[in-house]
C-alpha positions, 0 to 999 in steps of 0.5 A: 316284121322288120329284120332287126326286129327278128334278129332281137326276137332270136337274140333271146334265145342265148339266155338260156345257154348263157345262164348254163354256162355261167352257172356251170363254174358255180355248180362245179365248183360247189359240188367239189367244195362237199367232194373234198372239203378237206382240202378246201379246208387248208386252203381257206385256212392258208389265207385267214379263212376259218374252214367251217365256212366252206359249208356255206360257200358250197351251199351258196355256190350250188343253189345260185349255181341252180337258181341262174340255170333255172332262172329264178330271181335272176337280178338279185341273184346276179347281183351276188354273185357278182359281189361273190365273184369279187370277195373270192378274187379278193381273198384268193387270188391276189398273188399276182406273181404267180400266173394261175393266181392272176388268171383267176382273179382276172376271171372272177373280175370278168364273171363280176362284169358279166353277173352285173349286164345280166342283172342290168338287162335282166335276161328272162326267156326260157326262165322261171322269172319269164313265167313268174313274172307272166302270171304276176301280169296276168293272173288268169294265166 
């Protein structure tokens, strides 16, 4: 086997602990929201947000957060998140005078950025999606 050959074969073993990482923020950040919605509450509420969507965003947060873990329906998943990673930078993070307020928002940029190559590239080893989308190919399997 040629050797760029086998580095790619090994290259797409880091899909699986990039998908951890990614959905790290997600999980925590979810299971925070449920932990102390009160307070998640006046701080939706202090920019415009009605507070009774907390519930949801902590919904969302936690089953994207697991389905990108596990890996099922990577692309579309991704896709949102991406557009979550915005839409939340948008809304929370623009007083760029303060430096906590612009870090976040750079942040949310760049795991925008992020969620979308992975939607691109549609990285599958070690997930669901791979065996899925194996036994769709192969329906003995």
């Amino acid at each position: 086997m040629r050797p760029w050959l086998r580095c790619m074969n090994a290259i797409r073993f880091i899909d699986l602990p990039a998908r951890f990482l990614m959905s790290l923020l997600f999980l925590v950040s979810g299971f925070s929201k449920l932990a102390g919605n009160t307070a998640i509450q006046g701080y939706m509420k202090a920019y415009g947000v009605p507070g009774i969507l907390s519930w949801p965003a902590a919904a969302w947060e936690i089953s994207a957060g697991l389905l990108l873990l596990v890996g099922l329906w990577i692309r579309p998943v991704s896709i949102l998140l991406a557009g979550w990673c915005l839409l939340t930078a948008a809304i929370f993070h623009t007083a760029f005078s303060d430096q906590n307020q612009m870090v976040n928002f750079f942040k949310n940029m760049t795991m925008a950025g992020g969620f979308l190559l992975i939607a691109r590239t549609h990285p599958i080893a070690l997930s669901l999606d791979a065996w899925r989308l194996g036994r769709m190919t192969n329906p003995a399997a």
